[in-house]
C-alpha positions as CSV (number, residue, x, y, z in Angstrom):
1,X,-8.6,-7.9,-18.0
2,X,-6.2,-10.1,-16.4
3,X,-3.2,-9.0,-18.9
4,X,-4.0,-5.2,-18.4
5,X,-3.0,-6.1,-14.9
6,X,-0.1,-7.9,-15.4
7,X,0.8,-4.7,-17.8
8,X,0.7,-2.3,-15.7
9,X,2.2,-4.5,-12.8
10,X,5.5,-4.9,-15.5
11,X,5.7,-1.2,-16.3
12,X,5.7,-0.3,-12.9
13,X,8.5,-2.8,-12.1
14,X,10.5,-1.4,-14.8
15,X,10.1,1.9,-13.3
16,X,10.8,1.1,-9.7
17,X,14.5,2.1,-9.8
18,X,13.7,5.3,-11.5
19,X,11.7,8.6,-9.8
20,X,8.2,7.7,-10.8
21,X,4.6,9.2,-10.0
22,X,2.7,7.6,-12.4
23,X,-0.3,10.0,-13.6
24,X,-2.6,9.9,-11.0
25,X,-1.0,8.1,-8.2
26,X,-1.2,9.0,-4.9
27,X,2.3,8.4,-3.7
28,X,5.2,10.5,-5.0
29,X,8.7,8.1,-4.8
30,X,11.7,8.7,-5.9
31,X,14.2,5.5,-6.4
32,X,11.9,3.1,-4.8
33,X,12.3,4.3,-1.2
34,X,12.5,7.9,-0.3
35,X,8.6,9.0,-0.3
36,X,6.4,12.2,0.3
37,X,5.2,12.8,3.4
38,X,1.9,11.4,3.2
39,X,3.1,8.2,1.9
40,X,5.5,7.9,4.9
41,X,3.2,8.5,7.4
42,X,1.3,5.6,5.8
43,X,3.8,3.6,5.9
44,X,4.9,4.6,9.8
45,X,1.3,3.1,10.4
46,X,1.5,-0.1,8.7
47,X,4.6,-0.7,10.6
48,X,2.9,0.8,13.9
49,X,-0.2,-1.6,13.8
50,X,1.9,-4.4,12.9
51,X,0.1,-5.4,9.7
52,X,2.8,-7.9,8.8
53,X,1.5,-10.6,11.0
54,X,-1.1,-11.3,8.9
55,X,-0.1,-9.8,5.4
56,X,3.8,-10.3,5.0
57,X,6.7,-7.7,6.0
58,X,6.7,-7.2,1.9
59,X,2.6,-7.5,1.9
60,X,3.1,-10.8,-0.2
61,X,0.2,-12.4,1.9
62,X,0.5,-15.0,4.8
63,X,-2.6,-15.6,7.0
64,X,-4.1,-12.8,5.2
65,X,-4.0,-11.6,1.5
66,X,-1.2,-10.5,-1.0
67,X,-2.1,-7.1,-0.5
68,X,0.2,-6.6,-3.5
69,X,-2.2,-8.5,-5.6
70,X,-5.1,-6.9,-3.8
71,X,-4.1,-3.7,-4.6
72,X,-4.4,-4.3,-8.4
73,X,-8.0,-4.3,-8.5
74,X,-9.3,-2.8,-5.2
75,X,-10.5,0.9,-5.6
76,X,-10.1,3.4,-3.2
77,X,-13.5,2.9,-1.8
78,X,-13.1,-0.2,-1.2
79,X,-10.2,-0.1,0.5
80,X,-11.2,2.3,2.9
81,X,-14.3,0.6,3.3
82,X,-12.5,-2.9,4.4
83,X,-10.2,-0.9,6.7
84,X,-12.7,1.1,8.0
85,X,-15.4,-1.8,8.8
86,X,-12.8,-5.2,8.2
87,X,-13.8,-8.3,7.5
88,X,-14.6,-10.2,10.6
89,X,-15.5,-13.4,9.2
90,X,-12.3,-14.0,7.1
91,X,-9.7,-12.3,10.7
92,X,-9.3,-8.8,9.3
93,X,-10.5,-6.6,12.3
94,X,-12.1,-3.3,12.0
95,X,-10.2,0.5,12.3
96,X,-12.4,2.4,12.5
97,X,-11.9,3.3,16.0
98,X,-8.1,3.7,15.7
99,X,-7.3,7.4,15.4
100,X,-4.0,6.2,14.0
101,X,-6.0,4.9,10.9
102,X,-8.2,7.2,10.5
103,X,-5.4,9.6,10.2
104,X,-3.5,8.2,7.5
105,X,-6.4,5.9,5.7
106,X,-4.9,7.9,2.3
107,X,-1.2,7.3,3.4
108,X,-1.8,3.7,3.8
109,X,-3.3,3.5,0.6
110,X,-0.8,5.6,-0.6
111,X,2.2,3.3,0.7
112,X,0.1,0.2,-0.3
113,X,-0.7,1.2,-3.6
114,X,3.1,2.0,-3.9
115,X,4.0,-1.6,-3.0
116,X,1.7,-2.7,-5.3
117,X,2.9,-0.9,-8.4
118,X,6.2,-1.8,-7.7
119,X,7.3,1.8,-7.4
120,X,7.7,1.6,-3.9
121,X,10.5,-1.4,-2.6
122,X,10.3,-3.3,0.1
123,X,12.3,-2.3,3.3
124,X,12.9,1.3,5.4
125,X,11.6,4.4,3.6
126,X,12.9,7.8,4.0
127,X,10.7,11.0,3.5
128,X,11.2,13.5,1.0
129,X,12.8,16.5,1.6
C-alpha cells in the first residue's frame, strides 16, 4: 500500500511544473501556483489562522504533523472531521466555531491536498483568471 503512495506522490511531482488536475482532484492549478478560486481562498485561510506554527510554512510538520504526508491517506471525512472537532489531546484545537473555517473547509482541503500531491508549490499563490 505503502508504494501506491509513494507512486502517486512521484507522478504528481513530475507533474508539478505542468497544468495538472488530476481526475478527481479538488484543486484546479496551473504551473504549481496560480489556482482556482476555491483553492485560494483555502489557502488565504491557512495563512490567516497561522497554521504554520504548528505544521511548517511548506506543511512539512514541526510541533504538529507533515500534513504533506497526512494528506496521502486521510479522506475527506476525516479531514473535516479533525478540523471541525481537533484533536485536543495531541494540541490541534477545534474550528468549528471559526466562520473563517467553516467557510473554506473544502478550500483548505483543496490547497492541502494540492501540497500534498505536489501539484501545488510551496510559496504565494495567485488565483485564476
Amino acid at each position: 500500500m505503502k508504494g501506491i503512495f509513494l507512486a502517486a506522490g512521484l507522478a504528481a511531482a513530475l507533474m508539478g511544473g505542468a497544468n495538472a488536475q488530476a481526475g478527481d482532484a479538488p484543486y484546479t492549478v496551473k504551473d504549481g501556483s496560480m489556482v482556482d478560486a476555491k483553492t485560494y481562498e483555502g489557502w488565504k485561510t491557512w495563512r490567516a489562522l497561522a497554521c504554520e506554527r504548528c505544521h511548517g510554512a511548506q506543511q512539512q510538520g514541526m510541533v504538529g504533523p507533515s500534513l504533506i504526508e497526512s494528506l496521502k491517506v486521510l479522506t475527506k471525512e476525516q479531514f473535516d472531521k479533525v478540523l471541525m472537532e481537533g484533536r485536543v489531546e495531541k494540541g490541534m484545537p477545534n474550528f468549528n466555531g471559526s466562520k473563517m473555517v467553516t467557510e473554506n473547509l473544502d478550500g483548505l482541503y483543496a490547497f492541502l491536498k494540492g501540497r500534498s500531491d505536489g501539484a501545488i508549490k510551496p510559496g504565494r499563490l495567485q488565483k485564476l483568471e
